[in-house]
N, C-alpha and C positions, 0 to 999 in steps of 0.2 A: 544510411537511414535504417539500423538493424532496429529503430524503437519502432517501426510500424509492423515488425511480426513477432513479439512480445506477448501479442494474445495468443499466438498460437505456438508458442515453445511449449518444452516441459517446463513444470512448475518446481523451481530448485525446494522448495519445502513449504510448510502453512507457521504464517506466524498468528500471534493474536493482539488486536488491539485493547490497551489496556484506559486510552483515555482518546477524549476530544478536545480539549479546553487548550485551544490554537489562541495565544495571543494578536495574532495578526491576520489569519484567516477563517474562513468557515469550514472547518475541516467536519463537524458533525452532519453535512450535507452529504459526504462521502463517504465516512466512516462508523460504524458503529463499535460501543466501547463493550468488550466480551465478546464479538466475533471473530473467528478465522477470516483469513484472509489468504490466496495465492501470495507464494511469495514470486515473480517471474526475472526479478533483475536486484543487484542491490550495487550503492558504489559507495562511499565511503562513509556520507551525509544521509544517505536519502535510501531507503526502498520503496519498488515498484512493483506495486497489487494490484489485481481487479478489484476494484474498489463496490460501491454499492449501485453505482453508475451501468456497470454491465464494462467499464471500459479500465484502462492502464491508469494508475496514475502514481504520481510521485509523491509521496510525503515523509514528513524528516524521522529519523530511526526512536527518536521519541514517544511516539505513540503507539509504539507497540512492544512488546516483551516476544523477545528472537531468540 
């Protein structure tokens, strides 16, 4: 269960989110487009930021410039 101490690693670097416009989700709930972001995990598909929540969360490498 290493996703539940993510809040508290090091931060591998800051990316920035460059859009919201989620075909299929509400991702502008989460993200805002021109902020940093932690980056704390990434795997192939997907990186994993403190998002605007205060919490982890996952979304596709799309929305942000890395």
């Amino acid at each position: 269960m290493i996703h539940q101490t993510w809040a508290e690693k090091e931060t591998i670097r800051t990316i920035e989110c460059i859009h919201t416009d989620a075909k299929k989700y509400m991702v502008n709930r989460a993200l805002t487009a021109g902020k940093s972001y932690e980056l704390k995990n990434e795997t192939e598909e997907f990186y994993f930021v403190i998002d605007n929540t205060g919490k982890i969360g996952g979304y596709y490498k799309e929305y942000f410039k890395g």
